[in-house]
N, CA and C atoms of all chains as a GROMACS GRO file, in nm:
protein
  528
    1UNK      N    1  -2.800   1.354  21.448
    1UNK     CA    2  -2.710   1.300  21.345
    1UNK      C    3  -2.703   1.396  21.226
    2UNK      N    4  -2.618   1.403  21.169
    2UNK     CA    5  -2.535   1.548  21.052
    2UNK      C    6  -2.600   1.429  20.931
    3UNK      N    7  -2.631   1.501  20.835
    3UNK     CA    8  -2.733   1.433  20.696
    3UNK      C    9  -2.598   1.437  20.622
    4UNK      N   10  -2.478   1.439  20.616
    4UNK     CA   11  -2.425   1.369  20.551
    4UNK      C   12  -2.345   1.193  20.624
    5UNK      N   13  -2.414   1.236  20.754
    5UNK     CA   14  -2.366   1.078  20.807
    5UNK      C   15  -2.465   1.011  20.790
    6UNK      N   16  -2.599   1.082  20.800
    6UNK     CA   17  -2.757   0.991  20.792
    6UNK      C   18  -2.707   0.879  20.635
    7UNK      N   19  -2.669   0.982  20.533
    7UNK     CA   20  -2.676   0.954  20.382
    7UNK      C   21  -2.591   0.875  20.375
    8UNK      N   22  -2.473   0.886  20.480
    8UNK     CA   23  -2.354   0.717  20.418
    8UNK      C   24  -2.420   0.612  20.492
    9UNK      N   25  -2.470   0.635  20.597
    9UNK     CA   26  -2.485   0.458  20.704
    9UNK      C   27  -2.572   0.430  20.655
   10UNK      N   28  -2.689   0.507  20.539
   10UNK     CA   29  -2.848   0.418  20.499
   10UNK      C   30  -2.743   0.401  20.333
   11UNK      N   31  -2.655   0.415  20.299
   11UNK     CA   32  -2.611   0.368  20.160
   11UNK      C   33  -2.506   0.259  20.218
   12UNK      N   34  -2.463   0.247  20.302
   12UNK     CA   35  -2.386   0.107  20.320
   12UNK      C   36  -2.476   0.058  20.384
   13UNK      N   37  -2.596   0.043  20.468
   13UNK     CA   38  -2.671  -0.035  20.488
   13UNK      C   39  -2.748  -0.070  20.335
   14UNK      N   40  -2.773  -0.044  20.234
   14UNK     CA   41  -2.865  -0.081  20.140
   14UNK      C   42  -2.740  -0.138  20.038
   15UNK      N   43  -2.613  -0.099  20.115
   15UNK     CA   44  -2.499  -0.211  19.995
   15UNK      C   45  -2.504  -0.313  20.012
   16UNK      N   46  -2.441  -0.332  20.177
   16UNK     CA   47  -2.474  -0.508  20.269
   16UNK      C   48  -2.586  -0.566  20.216
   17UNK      N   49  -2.702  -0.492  20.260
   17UNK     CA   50  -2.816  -0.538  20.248
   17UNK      C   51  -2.838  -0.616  20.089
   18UNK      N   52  -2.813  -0.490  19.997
   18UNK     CA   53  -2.872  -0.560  19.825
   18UNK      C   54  -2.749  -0.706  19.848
   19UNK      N   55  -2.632  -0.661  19.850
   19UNK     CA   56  -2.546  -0.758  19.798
   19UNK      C   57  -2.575  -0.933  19.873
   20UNK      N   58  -2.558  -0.939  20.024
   20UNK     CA   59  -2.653  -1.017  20.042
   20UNK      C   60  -2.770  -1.116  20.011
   21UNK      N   61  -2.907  -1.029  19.995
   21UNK     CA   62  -3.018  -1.082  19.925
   21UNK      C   63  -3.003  -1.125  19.771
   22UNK      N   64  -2.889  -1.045  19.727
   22UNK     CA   65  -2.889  -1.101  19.575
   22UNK      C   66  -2.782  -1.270  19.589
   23UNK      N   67  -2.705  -1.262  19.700
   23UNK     CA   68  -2.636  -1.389  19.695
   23UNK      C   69  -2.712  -1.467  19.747
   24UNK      N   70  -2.788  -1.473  19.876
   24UNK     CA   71  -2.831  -1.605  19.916
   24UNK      C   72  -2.974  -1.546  19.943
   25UNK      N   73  -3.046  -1.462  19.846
   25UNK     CA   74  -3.227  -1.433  19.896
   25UNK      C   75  -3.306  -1.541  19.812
   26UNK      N   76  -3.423  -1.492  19.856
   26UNK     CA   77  -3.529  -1.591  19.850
   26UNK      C   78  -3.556  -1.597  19.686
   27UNK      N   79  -3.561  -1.733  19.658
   27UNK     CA   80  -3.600  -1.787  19.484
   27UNK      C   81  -3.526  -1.690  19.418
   28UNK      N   82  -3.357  -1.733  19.426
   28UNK     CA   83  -3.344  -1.651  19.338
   28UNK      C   84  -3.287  -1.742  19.217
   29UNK      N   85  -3.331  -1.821  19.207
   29UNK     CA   86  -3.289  -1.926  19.088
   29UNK      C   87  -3.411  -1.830  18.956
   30UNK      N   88  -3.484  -1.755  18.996
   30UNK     CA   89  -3.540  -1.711  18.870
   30UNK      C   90  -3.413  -1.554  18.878
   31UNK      N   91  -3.401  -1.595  18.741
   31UNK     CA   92  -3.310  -1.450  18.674
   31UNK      C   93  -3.366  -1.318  18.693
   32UNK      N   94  -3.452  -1.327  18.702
   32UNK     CA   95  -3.534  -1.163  18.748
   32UNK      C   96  -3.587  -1.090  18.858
   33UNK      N   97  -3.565  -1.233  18.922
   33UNK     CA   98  -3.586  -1.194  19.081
   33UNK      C   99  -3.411  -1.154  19.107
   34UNK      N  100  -3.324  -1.168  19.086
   34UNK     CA  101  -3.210  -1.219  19.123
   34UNK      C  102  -3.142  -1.074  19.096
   35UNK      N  103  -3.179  -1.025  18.970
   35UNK     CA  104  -3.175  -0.860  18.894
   35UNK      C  105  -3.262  -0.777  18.953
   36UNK      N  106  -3.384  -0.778  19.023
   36UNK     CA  107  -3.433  -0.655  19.085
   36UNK      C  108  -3.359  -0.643  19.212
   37UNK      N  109  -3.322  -0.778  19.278
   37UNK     CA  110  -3.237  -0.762  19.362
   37UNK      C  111  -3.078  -0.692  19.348
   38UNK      N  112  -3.016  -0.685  19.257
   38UNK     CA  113  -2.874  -0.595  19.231
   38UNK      C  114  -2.935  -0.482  19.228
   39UNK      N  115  -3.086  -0.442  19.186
   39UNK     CA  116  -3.090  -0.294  19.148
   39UNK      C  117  -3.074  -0.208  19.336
   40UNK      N  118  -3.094  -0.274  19.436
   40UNK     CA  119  -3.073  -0.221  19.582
   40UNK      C  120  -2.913  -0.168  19.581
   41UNK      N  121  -2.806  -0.278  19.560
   41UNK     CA  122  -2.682  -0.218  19.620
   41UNK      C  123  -2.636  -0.086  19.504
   42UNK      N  124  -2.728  -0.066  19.341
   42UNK     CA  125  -2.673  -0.003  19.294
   42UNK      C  126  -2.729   0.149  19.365
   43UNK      N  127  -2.844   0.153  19.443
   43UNK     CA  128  -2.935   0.311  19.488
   43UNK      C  129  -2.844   0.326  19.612
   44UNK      N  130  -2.746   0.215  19.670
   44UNK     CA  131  -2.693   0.211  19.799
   44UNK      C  132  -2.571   0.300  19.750
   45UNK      N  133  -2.536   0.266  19.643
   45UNK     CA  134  -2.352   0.309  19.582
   45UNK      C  135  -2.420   0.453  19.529
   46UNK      N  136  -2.519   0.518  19.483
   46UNK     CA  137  -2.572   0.607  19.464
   46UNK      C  138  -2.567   0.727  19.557
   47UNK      N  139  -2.641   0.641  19.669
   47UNK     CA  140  -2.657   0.761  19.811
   47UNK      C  141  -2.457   0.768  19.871
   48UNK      N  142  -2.385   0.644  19.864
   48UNK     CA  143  -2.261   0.668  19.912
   48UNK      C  144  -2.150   0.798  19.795
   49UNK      N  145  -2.231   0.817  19.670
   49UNK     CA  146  -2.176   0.916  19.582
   49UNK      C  147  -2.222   1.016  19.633
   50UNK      N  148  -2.381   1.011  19.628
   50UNK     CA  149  -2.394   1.138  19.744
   50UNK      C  150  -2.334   1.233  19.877
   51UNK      N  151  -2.265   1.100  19.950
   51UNK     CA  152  -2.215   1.174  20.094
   51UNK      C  153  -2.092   1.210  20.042
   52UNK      N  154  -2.084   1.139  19.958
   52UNK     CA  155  -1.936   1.243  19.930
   52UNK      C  156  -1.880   1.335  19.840
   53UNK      N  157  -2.023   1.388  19.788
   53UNK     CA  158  -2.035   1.525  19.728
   53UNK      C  159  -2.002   1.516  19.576
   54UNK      N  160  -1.985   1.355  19.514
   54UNK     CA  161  -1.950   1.305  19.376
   54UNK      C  162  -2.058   1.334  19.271
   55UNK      N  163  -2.091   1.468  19.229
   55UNK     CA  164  -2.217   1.521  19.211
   55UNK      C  165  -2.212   1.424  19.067
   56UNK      N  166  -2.055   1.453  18.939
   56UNK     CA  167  -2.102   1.439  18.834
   56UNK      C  168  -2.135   1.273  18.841
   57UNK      N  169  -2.008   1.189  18.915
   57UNK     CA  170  -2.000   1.059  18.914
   57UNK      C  171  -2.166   1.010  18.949
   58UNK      N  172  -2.249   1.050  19.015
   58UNK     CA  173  -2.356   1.042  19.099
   58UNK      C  174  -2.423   1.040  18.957
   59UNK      N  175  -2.452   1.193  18.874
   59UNK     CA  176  -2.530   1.173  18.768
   59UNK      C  177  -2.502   1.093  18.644
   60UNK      N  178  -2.368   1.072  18.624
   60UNK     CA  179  -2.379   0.980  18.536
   60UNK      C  180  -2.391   0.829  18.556
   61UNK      N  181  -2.392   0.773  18.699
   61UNK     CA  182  -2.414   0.652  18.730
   61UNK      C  183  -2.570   0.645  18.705
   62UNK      N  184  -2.652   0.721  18.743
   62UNK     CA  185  -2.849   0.729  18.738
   62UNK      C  186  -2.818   0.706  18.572
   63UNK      N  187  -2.758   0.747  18.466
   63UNK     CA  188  -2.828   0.761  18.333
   63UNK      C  189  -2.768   0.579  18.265
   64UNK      N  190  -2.636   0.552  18.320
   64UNK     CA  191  -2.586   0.440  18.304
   64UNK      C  192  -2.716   0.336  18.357
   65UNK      N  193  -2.764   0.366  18.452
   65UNK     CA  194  -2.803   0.252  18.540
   65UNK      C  195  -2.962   0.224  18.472
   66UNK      N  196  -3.009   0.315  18.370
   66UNK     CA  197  -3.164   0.297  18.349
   66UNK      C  198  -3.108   0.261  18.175
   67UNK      N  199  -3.020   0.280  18.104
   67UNK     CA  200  -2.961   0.196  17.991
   67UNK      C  201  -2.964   0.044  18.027
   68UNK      N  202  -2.899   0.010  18.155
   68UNK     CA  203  -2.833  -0.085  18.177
   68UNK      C  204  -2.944  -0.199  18.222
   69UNK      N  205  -3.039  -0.135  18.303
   69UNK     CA  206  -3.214  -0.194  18.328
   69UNK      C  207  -3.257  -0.261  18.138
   70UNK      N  208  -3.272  -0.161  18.055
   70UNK     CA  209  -3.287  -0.180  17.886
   70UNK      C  210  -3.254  -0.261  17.881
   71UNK      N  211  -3.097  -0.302  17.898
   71UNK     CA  212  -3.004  -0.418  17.829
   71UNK      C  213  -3.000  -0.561  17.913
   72UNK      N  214  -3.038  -0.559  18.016
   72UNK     CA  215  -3.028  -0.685  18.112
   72UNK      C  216  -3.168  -0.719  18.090
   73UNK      N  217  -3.267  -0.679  18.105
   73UNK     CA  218  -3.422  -0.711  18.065
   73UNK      C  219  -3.451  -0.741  17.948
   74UNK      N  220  -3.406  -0.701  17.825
   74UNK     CA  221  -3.393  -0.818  17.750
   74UNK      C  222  -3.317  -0.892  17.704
   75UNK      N  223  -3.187  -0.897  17.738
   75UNK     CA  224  -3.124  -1.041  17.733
   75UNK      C  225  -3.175  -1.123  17.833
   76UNK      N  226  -3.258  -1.114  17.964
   76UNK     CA  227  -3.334  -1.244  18.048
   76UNK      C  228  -3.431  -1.260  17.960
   77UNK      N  229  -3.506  -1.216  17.896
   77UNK     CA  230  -3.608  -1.254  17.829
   77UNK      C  231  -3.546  -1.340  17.694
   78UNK      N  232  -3.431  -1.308  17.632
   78UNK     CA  233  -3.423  -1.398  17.509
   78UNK      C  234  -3.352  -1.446  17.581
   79UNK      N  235  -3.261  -1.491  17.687
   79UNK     CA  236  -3.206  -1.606  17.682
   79UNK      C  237  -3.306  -1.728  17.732
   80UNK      N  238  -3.439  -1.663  17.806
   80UNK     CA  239  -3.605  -1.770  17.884
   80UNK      C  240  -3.636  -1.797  17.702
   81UNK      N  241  -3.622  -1.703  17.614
   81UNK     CA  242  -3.657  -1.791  17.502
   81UNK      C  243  -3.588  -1.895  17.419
   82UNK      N  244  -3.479  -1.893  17.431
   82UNK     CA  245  -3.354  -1.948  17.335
   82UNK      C  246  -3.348  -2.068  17.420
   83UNK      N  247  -3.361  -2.067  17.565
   83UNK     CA  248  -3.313  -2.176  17.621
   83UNK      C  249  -3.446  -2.278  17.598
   84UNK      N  250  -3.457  -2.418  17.533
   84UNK     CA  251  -3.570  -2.550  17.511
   84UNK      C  252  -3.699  -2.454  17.602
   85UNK      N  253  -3.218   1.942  21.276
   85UNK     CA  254  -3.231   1.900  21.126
   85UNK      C  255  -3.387   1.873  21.078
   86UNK      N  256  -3.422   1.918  20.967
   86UNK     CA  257  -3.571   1.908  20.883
   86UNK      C  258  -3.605   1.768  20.868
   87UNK      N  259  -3.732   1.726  20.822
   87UNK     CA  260  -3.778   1.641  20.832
   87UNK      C  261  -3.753   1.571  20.707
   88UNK      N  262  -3.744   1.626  20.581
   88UNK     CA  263  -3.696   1.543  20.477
   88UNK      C  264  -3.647   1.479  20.448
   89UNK      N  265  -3.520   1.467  20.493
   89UNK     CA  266  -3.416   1.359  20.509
   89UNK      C  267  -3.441   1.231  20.589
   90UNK      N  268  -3.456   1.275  20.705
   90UNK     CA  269  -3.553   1.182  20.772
   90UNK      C  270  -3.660   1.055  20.724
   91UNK      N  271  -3.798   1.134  20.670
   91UNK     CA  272  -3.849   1.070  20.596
   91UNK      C  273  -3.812   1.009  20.500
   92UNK      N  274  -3.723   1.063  20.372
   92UNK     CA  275  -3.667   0.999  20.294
   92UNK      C  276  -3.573   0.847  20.322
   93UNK      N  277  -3.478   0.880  20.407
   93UNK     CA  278  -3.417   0.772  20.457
   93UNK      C  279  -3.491   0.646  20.474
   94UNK      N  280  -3.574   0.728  20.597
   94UNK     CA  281  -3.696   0.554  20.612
   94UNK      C  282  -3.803   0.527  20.464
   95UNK      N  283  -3.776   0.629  20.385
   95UNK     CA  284  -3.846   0.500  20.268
   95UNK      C  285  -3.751   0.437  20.182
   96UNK      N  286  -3.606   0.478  20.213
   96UNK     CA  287  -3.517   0.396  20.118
   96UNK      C  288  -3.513   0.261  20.216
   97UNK      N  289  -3.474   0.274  20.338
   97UNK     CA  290  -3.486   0.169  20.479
   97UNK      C  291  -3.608   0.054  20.424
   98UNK      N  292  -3.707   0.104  20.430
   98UNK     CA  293  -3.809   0.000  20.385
   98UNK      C  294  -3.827  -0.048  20.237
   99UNK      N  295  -3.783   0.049  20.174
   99UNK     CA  296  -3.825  -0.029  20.026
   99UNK      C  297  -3.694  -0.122  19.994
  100UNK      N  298  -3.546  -0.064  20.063
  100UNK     CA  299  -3.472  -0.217  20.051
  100UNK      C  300  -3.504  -0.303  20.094
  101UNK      N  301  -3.552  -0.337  20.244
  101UNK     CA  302  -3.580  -0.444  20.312
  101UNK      C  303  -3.716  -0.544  20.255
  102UNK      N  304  -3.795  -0.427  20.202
  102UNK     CA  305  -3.919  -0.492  20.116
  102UNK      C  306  -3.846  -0.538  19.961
  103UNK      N  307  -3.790  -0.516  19.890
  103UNK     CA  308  -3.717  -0.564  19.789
  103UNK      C  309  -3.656  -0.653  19.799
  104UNK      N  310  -3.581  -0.723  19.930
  104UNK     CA  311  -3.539  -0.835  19.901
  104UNK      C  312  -3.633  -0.949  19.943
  105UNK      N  313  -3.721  -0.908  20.062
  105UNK     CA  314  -3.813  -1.035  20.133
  105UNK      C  315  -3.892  -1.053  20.034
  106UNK      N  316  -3.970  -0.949  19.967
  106UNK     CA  317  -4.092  -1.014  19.866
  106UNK      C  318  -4.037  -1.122  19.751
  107UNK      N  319  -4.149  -1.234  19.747
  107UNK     CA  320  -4.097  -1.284  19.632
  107UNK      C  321  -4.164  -1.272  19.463
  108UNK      N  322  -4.320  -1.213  19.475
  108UNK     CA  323  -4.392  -1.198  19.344
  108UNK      C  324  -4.310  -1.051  19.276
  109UNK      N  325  -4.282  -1.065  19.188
  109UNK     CA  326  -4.201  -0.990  19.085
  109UNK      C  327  -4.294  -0.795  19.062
  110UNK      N  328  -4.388  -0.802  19.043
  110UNK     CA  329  -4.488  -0.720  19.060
  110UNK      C  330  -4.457  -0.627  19.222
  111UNK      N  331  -4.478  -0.733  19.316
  111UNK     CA  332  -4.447  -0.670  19.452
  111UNK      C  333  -4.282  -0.582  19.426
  112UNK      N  334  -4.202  -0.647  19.408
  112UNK     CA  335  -4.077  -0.626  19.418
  112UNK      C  336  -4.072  -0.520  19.355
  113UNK      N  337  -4.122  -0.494  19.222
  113UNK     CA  338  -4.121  -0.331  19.141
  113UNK      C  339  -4.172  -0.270  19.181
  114UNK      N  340  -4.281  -0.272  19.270
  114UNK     CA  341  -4.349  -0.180  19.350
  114UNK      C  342  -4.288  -0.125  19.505
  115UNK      N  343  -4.195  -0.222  19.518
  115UNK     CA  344  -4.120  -0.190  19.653
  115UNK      C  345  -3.978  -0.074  19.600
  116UNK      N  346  -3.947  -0.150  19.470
  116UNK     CA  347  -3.820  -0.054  19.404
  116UNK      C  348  -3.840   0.070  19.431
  117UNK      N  349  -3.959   0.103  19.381
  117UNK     CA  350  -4.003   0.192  19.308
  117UNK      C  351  -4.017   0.290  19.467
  118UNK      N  352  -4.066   0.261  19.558
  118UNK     CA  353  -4.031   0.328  19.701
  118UNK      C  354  -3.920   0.392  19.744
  119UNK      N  355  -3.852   0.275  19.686
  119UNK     CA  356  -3.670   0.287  19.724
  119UNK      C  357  -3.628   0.359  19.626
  120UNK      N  358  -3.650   0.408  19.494
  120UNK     CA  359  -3.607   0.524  19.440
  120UNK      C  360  -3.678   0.655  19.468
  121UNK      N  361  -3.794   0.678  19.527
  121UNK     CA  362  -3.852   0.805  19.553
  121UNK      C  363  -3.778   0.887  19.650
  122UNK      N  364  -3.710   0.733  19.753
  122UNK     CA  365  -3.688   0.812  19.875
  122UNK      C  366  -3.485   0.831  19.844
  123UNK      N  367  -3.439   0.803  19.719
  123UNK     CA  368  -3.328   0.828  19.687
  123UNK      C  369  -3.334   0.983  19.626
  124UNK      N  370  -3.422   1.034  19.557
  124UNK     CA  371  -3.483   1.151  19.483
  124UNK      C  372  -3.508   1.252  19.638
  125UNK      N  373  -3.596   1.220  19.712
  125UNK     CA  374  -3.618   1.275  19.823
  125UNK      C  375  -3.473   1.315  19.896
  126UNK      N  376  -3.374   1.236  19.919
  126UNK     CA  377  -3.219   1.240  19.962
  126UNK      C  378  -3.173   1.300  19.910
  127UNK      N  379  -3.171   1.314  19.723
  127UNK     CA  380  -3.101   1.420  19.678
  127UNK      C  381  -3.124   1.578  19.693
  128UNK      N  382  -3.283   1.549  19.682
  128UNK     CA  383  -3.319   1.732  19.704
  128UNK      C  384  -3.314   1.766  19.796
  129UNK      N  385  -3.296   1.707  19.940
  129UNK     CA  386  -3.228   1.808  20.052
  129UNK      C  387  -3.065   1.782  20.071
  130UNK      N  388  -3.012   1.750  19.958
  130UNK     CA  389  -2.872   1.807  19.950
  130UNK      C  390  -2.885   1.884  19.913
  131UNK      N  391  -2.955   1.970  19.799
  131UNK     CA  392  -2.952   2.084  19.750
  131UNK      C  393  -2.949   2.059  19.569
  132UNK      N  394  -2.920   2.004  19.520
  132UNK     CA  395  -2.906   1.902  19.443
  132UNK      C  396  -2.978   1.880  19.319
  133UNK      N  397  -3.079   1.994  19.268
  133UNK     CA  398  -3.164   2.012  19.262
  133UNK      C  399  -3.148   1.979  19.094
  134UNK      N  400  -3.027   1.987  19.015
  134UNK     CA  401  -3.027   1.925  18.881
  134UNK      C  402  -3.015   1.794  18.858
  135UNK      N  403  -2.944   1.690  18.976
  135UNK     CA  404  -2.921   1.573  18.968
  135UNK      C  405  -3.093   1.532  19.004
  136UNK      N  406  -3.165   1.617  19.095
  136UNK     CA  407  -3.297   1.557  19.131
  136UNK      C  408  -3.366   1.537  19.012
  137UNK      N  409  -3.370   1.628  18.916
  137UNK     CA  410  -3.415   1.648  18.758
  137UNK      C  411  -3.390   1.548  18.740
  138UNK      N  412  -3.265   1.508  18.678
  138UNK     CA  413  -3.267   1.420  18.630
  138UNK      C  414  -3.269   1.245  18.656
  139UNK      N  415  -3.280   1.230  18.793
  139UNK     CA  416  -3.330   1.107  18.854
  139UNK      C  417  -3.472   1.096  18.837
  140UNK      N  418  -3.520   1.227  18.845
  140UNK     CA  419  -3.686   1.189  18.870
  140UNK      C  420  -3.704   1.155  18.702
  141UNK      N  421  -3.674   1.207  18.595
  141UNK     CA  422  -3.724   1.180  18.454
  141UNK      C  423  -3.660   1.056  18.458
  142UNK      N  424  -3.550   0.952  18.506
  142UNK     CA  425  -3.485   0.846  18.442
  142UNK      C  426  -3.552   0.747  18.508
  143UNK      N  427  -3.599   0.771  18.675
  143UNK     CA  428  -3.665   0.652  18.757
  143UNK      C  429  -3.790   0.586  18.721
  144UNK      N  430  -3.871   0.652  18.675
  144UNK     CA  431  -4.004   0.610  18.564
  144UNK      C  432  -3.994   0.539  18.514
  145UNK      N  433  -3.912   0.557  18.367
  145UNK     CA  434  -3.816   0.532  18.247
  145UNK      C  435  -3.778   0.332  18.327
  146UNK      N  436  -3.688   0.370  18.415
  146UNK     CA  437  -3.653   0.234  18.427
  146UNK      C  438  -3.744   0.144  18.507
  147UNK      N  439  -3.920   0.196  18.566
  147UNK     CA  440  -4.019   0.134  18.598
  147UNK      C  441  -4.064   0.051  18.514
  148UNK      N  442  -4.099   0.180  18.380
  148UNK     CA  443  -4.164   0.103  18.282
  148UNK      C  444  -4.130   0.008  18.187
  149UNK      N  445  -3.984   0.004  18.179
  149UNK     CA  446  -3.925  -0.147  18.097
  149UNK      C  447  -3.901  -0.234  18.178
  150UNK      N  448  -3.922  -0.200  18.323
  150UNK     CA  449  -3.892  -0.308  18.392
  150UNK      C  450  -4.052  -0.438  18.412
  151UNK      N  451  -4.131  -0.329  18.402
  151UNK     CA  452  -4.284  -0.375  18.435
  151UNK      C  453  -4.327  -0.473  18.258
  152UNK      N  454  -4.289  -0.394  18.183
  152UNK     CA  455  -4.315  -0.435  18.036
  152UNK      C  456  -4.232  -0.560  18.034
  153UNK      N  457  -4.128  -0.571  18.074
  153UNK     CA  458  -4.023  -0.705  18.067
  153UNK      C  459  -4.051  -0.787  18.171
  154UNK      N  460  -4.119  -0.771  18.268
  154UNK     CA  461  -4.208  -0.879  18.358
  154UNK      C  462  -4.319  -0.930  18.286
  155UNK      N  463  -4.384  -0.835  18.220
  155UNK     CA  464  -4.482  -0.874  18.133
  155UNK      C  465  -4.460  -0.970  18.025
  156UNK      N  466  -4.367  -0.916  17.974
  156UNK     CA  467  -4.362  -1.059  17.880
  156UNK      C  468  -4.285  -1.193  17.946
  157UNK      N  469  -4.188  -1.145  18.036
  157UNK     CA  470  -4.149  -1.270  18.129
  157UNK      C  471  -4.219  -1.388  18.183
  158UNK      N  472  -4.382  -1.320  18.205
  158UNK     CA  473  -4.447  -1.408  18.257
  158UNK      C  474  -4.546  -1.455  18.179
  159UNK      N  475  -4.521  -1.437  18.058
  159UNK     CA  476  -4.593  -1.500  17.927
  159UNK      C  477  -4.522  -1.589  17.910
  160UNK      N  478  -4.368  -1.581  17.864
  160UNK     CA  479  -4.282  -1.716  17.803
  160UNK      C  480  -4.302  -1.783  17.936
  161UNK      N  481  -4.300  -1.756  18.028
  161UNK     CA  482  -4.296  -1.877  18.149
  161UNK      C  483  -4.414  -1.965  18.109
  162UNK      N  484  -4.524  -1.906  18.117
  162UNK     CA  485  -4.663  -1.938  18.106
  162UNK      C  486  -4.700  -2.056  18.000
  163UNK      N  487  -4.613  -1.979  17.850
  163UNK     CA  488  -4.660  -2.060  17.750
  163UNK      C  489  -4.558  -2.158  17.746
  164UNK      N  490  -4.424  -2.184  17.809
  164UNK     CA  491  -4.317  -2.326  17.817
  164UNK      C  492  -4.346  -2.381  17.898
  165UNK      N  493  -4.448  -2.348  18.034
  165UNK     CA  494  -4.511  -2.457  18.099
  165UNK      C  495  -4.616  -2.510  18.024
  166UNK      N  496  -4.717  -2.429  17.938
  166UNK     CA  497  -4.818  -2.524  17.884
  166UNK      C  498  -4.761  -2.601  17.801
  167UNK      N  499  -4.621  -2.540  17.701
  167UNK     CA  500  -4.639  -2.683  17.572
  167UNK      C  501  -4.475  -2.688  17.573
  168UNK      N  502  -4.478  -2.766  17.661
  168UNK     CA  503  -4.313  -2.803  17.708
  168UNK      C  504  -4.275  -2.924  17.616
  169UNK      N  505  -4.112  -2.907  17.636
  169UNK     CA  506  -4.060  -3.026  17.496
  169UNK      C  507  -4.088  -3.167  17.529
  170UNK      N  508  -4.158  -3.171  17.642
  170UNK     CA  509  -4.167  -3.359  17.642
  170UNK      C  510  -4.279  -3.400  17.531
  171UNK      N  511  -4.395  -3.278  17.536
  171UNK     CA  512  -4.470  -3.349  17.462
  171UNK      C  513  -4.402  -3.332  17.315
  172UNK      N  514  -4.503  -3.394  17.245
  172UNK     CA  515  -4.443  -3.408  17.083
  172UNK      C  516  -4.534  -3.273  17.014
  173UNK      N  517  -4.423  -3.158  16.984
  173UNK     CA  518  -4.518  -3.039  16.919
  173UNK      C  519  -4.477  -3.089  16.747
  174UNK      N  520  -4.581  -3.076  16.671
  174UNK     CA  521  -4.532  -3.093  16.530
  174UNK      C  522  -4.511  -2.922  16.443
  175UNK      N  523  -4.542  -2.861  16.482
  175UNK     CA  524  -4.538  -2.712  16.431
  175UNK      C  525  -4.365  -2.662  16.488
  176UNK      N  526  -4.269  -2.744  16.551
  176UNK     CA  527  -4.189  -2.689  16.531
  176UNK      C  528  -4.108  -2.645  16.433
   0.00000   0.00000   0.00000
């Protein structure tokens, strides 16, 4: 198998896959289980920038995506506080 | 074809499949955290070698606020199960 076909079928397998487990996986009524789970289909859309040679789109999605970890981790935490 | 890719693949393969089955929060960052090595591993045998830079300095980065924000996650859980609103708190 040619490693740029290896690199798309394991990034649409880890798209199916995240998107999936984040809709119907296990306990995901807690908010943070529910968010480590989206972080799969985003490494899946990552490797599919990869096969297709989207070098800058590729790097600026990694710097977006560890801001975006910052900003969702603590709004679950103040909204577990704000809410009774 | 070299073995890198290879290998890499099967640790992105397992650390998704371990990311969604686990359910302790701890496990799950520790499974992530698989599944980005072997995304880093994928990039550097593209050749790739500035985007690898800079995945490897940002993947840490988003370990450690993720681990620190479990940490306190599982404090407010902790302390709204001990002194939940049924009882009567007067220090509110």
């Amino acid at each position: 198998m040619d490693l740029v076909t290896l690199a798309m079928y394991v990034g649409y397998f880890l798209l199916i896959l995240g998107t999936v487990g984040a809709v119907i996986g296990p306990l995901t009524k807690d908010p943070f289980k529910r968010f480590l789970n989206i972080e799969v289909p985003s490494v899946g859309v990552c490797l599919i920038f990869l096969a297709y040679n989207q070098t800058l789109a590729l790097m600026t999605f990694l710097g977006v995506n560890a801001i975006l970890t910052l900003v969702l981790v603590r709004a679950i935490i103040k909204n577990e506080e704000l809410e009774e | 074809m070299e073995i890198l890719p290879i290998v890499a693949a099967g640790c992105c393969i397992l650390g998704g499949i371990g990311t969604i089955i686990h359910t302790h929060n701890i496990n799950k960052i520790i499974m992530f955290a698989l599944l980005e090595s072997g995304l880093i591993g994928l990039i550097a045998s593209f050749y790739y070698l500035d985007v690898a830079i800079i995945s490897s300095v940002l993947e840490p980065v988003a370990t450690l606020i993720l681990l620190l924000g479990v940490l306190k996650y599982e404090f407010i859980i902790k302390n709204k199960k001990k002194y939940s609103t049924e009882v009567p708190v007067l220090t509110k």
